[in-house]
C-alpha positions as CSV (number, residue, x, y, z in Angstrom):
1,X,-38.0,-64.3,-25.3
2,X,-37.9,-68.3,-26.3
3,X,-38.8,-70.6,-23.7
4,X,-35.1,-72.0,-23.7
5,X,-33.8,-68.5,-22.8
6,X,-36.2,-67.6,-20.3
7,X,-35.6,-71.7,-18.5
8,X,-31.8,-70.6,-18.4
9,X,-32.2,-67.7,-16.4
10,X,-34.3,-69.0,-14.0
11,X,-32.7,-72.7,-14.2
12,X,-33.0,-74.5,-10.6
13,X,-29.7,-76.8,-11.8
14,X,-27.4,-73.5,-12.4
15,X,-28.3,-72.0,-9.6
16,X,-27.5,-75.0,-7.5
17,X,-24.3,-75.4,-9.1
18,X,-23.6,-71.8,-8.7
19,X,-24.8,-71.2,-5.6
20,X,-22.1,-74.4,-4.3
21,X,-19.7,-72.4,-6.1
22,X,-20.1,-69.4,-4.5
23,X,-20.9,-70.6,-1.0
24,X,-16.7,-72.0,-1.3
25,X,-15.2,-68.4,-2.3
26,X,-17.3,-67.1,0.7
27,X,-15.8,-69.6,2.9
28,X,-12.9,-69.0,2.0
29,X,-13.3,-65.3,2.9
30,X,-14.6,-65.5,5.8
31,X,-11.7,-68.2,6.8
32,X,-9.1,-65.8,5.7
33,X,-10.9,-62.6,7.0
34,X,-10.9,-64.7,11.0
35,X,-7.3,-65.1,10.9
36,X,-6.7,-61.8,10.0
37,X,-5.0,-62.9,6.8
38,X,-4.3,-59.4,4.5
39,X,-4.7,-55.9,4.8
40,X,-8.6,-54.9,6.7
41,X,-9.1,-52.4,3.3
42,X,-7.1,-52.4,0.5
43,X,-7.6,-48.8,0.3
44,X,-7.9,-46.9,-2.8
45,X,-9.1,-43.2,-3.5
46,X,-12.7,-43.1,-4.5
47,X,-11.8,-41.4,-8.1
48,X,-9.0,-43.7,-8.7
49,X,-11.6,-46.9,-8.2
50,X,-14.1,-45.3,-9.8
51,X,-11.9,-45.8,-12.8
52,X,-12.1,-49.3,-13.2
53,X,-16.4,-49.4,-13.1
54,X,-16.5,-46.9,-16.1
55,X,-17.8,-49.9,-18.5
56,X,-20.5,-49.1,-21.1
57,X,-23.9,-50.4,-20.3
58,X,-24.3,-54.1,-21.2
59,X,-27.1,-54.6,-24.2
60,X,-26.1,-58.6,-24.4
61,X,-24.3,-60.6,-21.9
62,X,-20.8,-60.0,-21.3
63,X,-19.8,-62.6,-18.4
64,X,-21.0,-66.1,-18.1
65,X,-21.5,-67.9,-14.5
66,X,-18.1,-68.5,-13.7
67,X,-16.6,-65.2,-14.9
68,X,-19.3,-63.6,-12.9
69,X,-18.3,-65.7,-9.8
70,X,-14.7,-64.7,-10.5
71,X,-15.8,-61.1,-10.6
72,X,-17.3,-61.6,-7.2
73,X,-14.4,-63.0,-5.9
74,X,-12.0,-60.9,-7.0
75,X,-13.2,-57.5,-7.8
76,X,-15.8,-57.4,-5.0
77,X,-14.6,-59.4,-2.2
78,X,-10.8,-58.1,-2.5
79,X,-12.0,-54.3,-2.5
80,X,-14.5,-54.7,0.7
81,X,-13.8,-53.4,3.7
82,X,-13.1,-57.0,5.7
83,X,-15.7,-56.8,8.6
84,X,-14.8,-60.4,9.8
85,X,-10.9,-59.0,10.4
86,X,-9.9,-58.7,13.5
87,X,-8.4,-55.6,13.2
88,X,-11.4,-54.0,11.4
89,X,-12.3,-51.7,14.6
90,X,-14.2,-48.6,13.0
91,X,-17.9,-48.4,12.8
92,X,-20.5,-50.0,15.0
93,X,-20.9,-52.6,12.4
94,X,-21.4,-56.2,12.8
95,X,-19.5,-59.5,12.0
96,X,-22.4,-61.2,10.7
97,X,-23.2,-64.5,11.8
98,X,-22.8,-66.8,8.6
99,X,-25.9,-68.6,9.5
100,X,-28.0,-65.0,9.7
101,X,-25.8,-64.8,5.8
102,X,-27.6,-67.6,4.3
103,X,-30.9,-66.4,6.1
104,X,-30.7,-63.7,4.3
105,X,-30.7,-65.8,1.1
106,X,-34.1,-67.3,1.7
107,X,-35.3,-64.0,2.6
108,X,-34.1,-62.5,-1.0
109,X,-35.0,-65.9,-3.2
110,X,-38.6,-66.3,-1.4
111,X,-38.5,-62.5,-1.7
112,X,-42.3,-62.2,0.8
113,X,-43.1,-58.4,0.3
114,X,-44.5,-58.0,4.0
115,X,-46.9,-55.3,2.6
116,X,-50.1,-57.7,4.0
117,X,-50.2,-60.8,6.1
118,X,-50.9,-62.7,2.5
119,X,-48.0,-61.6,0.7
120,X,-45.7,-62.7,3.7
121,X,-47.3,-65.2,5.5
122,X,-44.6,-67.2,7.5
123,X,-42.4,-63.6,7.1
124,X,-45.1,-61.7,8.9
125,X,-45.2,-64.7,11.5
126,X,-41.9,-64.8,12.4
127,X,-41.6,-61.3,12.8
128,X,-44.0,-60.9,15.5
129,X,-42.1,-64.0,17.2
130,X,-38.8,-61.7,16.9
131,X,-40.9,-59.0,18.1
132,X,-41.8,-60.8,21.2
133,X,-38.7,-62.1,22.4
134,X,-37.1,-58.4,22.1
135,X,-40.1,-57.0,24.0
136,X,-39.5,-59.6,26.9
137,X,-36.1,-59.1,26.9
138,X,-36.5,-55.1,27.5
139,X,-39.2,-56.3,30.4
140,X,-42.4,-56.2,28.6
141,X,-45.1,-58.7,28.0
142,X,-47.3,-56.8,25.5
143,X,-45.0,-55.1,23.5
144,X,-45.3,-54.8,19.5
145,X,-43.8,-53.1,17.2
146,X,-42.2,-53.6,13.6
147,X,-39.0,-54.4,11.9
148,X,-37.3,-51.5,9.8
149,X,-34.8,-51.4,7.3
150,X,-32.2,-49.4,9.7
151,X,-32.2,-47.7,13.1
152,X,-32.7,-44.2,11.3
153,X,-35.8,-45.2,9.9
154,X,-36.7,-46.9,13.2
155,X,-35.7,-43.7,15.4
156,X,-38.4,-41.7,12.7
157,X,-40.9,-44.3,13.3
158,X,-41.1,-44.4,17.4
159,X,-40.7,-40.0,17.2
160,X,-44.0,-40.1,14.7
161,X,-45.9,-42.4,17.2
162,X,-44.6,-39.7,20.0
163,X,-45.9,-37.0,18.3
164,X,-49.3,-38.5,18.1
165,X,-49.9,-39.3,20.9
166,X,-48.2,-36.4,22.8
167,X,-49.2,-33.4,20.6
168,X,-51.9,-32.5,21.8
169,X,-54.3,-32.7,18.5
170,X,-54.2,-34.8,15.1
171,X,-50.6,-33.8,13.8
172,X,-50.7,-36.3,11.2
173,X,-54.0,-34.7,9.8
174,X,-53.7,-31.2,10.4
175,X,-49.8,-30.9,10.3
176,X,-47.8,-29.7,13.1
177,X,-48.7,-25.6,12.6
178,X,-52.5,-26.5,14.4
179,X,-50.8,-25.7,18.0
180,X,-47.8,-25.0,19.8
181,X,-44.1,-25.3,18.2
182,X,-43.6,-28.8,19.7
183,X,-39.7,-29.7,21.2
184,X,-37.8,-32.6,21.1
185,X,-35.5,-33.0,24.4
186,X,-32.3,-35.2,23.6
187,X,-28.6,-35.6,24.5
188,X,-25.6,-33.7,22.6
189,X,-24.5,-37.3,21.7
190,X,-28.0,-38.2,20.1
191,X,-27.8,-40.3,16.9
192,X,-27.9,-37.9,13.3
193,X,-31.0,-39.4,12.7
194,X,-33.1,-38.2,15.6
195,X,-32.8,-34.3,14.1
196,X,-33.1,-35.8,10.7
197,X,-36.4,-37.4,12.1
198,X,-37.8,-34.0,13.4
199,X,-36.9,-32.4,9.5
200,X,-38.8,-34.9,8.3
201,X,-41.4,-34.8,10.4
202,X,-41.6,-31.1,9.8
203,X,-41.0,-30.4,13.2
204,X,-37.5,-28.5,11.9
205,X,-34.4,-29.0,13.0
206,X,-34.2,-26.5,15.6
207,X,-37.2,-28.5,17.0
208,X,-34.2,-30.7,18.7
209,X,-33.0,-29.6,21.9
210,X,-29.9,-30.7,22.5
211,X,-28.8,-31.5,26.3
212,X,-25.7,-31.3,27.7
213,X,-23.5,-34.8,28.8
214,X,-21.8,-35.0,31.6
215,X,-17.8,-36.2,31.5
216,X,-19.2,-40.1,31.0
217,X,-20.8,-38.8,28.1
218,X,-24.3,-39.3,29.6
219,X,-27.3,-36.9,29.9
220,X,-26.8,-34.5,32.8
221,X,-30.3,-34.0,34.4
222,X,-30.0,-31.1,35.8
223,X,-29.6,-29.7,32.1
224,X,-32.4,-31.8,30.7
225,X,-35.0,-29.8,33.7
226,X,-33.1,-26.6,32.8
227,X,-33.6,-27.3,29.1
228,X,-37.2,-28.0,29.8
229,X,-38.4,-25.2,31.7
230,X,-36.8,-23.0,29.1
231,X,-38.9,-24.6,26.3
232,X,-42.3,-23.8,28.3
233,X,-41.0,-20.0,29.1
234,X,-41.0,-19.6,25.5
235,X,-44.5,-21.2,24.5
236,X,-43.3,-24.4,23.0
237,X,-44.2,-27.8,24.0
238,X,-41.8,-30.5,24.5
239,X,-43.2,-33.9,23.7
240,X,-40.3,-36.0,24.3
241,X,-37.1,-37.3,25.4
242,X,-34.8,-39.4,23.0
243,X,-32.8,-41.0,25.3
244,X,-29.6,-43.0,24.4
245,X,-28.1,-46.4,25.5
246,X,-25.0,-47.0,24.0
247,X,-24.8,-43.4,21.6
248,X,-22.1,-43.6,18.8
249,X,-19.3,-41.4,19.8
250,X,-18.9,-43.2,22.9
251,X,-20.8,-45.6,23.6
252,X,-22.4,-44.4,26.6
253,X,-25.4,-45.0,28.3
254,X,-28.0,-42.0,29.1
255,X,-29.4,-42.5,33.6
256,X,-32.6,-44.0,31.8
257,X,-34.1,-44.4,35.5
258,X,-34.0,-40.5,36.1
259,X,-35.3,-39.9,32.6
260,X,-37.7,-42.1,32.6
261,X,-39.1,-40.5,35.9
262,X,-38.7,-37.1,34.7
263,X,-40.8,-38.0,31.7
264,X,-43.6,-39.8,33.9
265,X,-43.7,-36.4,35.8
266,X,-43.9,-33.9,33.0
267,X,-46.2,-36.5,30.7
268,X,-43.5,-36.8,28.0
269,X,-42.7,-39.4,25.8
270,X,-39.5,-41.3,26.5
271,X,-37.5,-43.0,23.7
272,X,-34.6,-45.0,24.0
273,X,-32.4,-45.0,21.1
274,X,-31.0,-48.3,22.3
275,X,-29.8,-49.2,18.6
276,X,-25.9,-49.9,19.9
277,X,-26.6,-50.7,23.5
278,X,-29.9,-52.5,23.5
279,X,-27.8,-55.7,23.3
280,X,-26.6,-55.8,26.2
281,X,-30.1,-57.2,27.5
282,X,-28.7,-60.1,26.2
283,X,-25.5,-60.3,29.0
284,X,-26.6,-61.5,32.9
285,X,-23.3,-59.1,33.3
286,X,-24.2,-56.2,31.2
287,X,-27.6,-55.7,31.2
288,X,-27.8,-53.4,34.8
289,X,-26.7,-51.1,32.5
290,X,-29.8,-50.4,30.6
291,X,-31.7,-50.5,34.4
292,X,-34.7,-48.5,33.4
293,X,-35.4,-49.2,29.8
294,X,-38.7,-50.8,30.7
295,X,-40.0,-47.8,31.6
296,X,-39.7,-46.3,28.0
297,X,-42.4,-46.0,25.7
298,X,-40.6,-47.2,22.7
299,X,-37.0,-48.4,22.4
300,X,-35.0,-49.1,18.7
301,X,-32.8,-51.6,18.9
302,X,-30.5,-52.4,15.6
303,X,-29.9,-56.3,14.9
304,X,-26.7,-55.6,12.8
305,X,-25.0,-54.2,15.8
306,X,-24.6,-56.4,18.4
307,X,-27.1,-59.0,17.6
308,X,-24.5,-60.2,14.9
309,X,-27.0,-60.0,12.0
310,X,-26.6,-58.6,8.4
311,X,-27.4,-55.4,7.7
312,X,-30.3,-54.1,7.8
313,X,-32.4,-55.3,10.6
314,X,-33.8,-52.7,13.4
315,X,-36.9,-53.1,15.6
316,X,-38.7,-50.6,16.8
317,X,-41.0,-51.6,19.7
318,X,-43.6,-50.1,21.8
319,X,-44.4,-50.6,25.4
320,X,-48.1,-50.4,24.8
321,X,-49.4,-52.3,21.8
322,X,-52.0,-49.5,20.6
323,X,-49.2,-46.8,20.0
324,X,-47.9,-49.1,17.5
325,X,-50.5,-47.6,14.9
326,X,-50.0,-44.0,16.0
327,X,-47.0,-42.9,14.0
328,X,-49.5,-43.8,10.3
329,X,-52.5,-43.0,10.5
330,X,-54.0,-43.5,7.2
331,X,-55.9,-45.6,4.9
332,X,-55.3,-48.0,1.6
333,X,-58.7,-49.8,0.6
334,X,-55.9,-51.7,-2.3
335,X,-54.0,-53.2,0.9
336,X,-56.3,-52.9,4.2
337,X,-59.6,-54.5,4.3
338,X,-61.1,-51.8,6.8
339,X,-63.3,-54.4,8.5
340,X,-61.5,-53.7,11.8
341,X,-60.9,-57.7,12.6
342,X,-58.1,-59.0,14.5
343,X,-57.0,-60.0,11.3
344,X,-56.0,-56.6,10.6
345,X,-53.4,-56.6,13.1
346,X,-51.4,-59.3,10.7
347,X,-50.7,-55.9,8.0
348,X,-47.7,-54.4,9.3
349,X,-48.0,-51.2,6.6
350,X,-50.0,-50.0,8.9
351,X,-47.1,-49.6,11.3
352,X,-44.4,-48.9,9.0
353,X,-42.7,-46.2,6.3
354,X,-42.5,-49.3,4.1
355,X,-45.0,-51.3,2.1
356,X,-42.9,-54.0,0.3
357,X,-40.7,-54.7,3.1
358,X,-38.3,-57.9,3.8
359,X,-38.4,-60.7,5.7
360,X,-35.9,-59.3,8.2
361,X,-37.1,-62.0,10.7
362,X,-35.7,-64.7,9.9
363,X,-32.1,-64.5,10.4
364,X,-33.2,-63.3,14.0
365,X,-34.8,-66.2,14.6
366,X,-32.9,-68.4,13.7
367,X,-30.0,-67.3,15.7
368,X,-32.3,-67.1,18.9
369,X,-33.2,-70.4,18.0
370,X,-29.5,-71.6,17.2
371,X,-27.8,-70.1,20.4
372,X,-30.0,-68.7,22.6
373,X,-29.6,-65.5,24.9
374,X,-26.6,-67.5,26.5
375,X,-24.8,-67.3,23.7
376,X,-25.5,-64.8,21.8
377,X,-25.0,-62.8,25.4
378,X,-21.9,-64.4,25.1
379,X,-20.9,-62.6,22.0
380,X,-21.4,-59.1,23.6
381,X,-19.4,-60.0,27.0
382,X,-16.4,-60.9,24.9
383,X,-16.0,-57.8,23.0
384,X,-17.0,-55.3,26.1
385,X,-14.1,-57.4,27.1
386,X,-12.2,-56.7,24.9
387,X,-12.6,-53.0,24.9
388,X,-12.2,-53.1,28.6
389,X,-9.0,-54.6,28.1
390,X,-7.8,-52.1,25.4
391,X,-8.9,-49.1,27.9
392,X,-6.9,-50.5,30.8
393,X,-4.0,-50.6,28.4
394,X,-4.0,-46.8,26.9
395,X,-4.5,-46.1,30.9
396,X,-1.7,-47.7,31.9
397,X,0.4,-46.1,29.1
398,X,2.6,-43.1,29.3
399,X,2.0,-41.6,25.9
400,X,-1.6,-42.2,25.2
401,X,-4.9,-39.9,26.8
402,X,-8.0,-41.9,27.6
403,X,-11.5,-40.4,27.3
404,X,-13.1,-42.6,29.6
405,X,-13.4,-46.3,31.0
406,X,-16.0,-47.6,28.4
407,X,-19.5,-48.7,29.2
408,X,-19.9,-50.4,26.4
409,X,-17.4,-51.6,23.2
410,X,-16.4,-48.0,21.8
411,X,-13.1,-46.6,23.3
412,X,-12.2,-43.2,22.8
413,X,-8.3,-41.7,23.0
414,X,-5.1,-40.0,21.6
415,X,-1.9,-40.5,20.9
416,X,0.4,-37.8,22.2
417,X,-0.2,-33.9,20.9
418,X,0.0,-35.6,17.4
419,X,-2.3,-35.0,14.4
420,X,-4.9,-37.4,15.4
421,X,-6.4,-37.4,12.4
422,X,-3.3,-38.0,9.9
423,X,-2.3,-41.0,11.9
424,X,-6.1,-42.5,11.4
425,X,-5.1,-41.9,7.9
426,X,-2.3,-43.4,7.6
427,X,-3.5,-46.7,9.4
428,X,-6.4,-46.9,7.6
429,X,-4.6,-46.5,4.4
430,X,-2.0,-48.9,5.4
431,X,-4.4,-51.3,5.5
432,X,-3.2,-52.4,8.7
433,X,-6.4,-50.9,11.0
434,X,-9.3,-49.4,10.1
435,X,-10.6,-47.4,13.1
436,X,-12.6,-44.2,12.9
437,X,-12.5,-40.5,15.0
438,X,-14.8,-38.0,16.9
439,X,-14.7,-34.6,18.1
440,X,-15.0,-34.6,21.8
441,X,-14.2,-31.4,24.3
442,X,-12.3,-29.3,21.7
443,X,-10.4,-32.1,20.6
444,X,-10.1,-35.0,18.1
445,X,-9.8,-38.2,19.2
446,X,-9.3,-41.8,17.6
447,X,-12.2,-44.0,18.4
448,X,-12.3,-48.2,18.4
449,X,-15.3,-49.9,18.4
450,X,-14.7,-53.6,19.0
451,X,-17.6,-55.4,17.4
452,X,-15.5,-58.6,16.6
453,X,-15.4,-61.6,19.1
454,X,-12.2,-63.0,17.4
455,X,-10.1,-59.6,18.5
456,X,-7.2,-60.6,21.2
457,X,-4.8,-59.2,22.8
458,X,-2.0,-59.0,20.6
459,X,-4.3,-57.5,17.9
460,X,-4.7,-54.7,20.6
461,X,-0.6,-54.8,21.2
462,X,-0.5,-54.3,17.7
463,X,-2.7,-51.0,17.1
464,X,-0.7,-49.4,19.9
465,X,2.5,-50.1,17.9
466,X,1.2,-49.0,14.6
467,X,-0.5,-45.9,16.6
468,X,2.9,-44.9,18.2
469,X,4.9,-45.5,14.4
470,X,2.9,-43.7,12.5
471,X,2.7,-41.3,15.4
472,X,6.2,-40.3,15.1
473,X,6.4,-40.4,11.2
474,X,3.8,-38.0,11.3
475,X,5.3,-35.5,13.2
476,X,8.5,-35.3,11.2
477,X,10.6,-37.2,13.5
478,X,11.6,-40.2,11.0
């Protein structure tokens, strides 16, 4: 390659120009995306998009600068799914702040690998801050932990240190055959990712005992003991209990006080899948609701939930520091020095799935930093608000069925004795909504979850309206 070529590609004055360039279209999409300007999705079928991305492999260039910004803008950006619309009210996914956006710039142009304190110096650093100020907000003062990429890969993380520590012997040496079939105690409700975590592990899926809710959707004790006792009648050994605070059908919050003193009696682990929920530490109003957290042994908690953050950002964090290096136990003379210095404590592979890992810190700091718990609390009281609001009004009406008062943002109902699920479809291919269902009790049901701070009132007047259209046109009555 000649040196004018290779200066090009990585030219400081074209990427300031296009970087200006770019930062306007995204302006403008986010301006237009607040005031609800166009459709949430401009849906198309899969196959039918697919279509237009059938181009041959490029050998030479085939777009300069501006065409490519073009592309962005008009290919990309007009075929997303609008998260900043406030009508978008489908999956637990955040607005993202726009200064946690550009964060996440730095993070990819500095592009620290995290693998060892010296190939993410400052990353590695302001992890451990993040860390810190998640752990106080939970209640503890000694907490560490690590950032993942997702609260899947989080939920595995915390289950691995459980196991470890809880087993009995060395499962991550001799596997989990050298003693009894271990048991993992968790709601119906729990996350996909907590069985997932047990087929990875090699646990098996049937490892995962599921416990009953009760009508709030939370974990009904008297089950859990039930489910328990069964486990040691047949010679297995539970190990834990994933509990959940804020779980995704529903949004509700498991009685982490009783579990937490059922674990302390049986010596189980207790996790808190708190990657919805956790947030609400944040609100002076909300957080009694996670009463009892503190208590857990490790808690997940996603930052591109409620924290406002891009995706993806979860911690994982451990109530005692040393259980932090129980879920990998191995060595890597290339990476880890094996001198057993405090230094060592800087490396988070040791702690994680992932070696080259990125700096997910940032953005997180720099919100705490730029608004504080106040505000960022502030973000999570308006849209519980909100989906307070919503409930009262598919309470208060006639021809709608509500599954419960929320206990957090996710509200769950129907519309009549309609196809639930063809009016969802039609909304979302309207354009006009996007909102997402669950099976609950025998039935489906739509499901909201109000993640965007710019939702009002008449927004929610409005779903009801399309709800009830779309309603009758389904059932043949237009």
């Amino acid at each position: 390659m000649d040196k004018q070529t290779l200066e090009a590609m990585f030219s400081p004055e074209a990427f300031n120009a296009s970087g200006h360039a770019l930062i306007d279209i995204l302006s403008r999409y986010l301006s237009d995306n607040l005031e609800g300007k166009g459709p949430v999705l401009d849906w198309q079928p899969p196959a039918q998009a697919m279509e237009q991305w059938q181009a041959a492999l490029p050998r030479q260039a085939t777009l300069t600068s501006g065409q490519l910004l073009k592309a962005i803008q008009d290919e990309i950006l007009s075929a997303s799914l609008h998260i900043h619309h406030p009508r978008n009210l489908g999956h637990q996914v955040a607005t993202p702040l726009p200064m946690a956006a550009l964060c996440d710039l730095v993070a990819a142009l500095t592009n620290q690998a995290m693998a060892v304190y010296e190939t993410g110096p400052s990353a590695t650093l302001l992890e451990r801050q993040v860390l810190h100020w998640l752990g106080e907000l939970i209640g503890w003062q000694r907490a560490e932990g690590v950032l993942t990429s997702g609260g899947a890969q989080a939920n595995l993380t915390a289950l691995l240190a459980a196991r470890q520590v809880k087993a009995g012997w060395d499962a991550w040496q001799h596997g989990v055959g050298a003693g009894q079939p271990l048991r993992l105690l968790t709601s119906e409700h729990a996350h996909y990712s907590v069985s997932r975590a047990a087929g990875i592990m090699g646990l098996g899926t049937d490892a995962v005992v599921k416990i009953a809710a009760d009508d709030q959707g939370r974990m009904d004790m008297a089950a859990l003991q039930s489910a328990w006792q069964h486990c040691l009648d047949q010679g297995s050994k539970p190990f834990a209990v994933a509990a959940t605070a804020g779980c995704t059908p529903t949004g509700s919050i498991d009685p982490l006080p009783e579990i937490a003193n059922f674990c302390r009696t049986h010596d189980l682990w207790m996790h808190v899948d708190g990657a919805h929920g956790a947030s609400a530490l944040l609100s002076r109003q909300h957080r009694p609701l996670l009463e009892g957290i503190a208590m857990a042994d490790s808690v997940v908690w996603d930052g591109h939930k409620l924290l406002y953050m891009p995706a993806t950002v979860s911690a994982v964090l451990f109530r005692e520091p040393q259980h932090g290096y129980a879920a990998f136990a191995q060595e890597a003379s290339y990476l880890f020095q094996g001198n057993n210095n405090a230094e060592e404590t800087y490396n988070t592979s040791y702690r994680t799935l992932e070696c080259t890992k990125r700096m997910m810190g940032l953005k997180l700091w720099a919100a705490f930093s730029l608004y504080g718990t106040e505000k960022l609390g502030g973000l999570v009281d308006q849209v519980f608000a909100t989906a307070r609001l919503l409930a009262e009004k598919l309470h208060a009406a006639p021809d709608f069925e509500l599954l419960m008062m929320p206990q957090t943002n996710i509200v769950c109902f129907r519309y009549g004795k309609e196809d639930q699920m063809l009016i969802r479809k039609k909304l979302v291919e309207s354009g006009a909504f996007h909102l997402t269902q669950v099976a609950m009790h025998g039935k489906v049901w739509l499901r909201t979850t109000v993640m965007n701070p710019f939702t009002a009132e008449e927004d929610l007047d409005a779903l009801l309206a399309a709800i009830r259209e779309h309603g009758i046109s389904s059932s043949g009555i237009l």
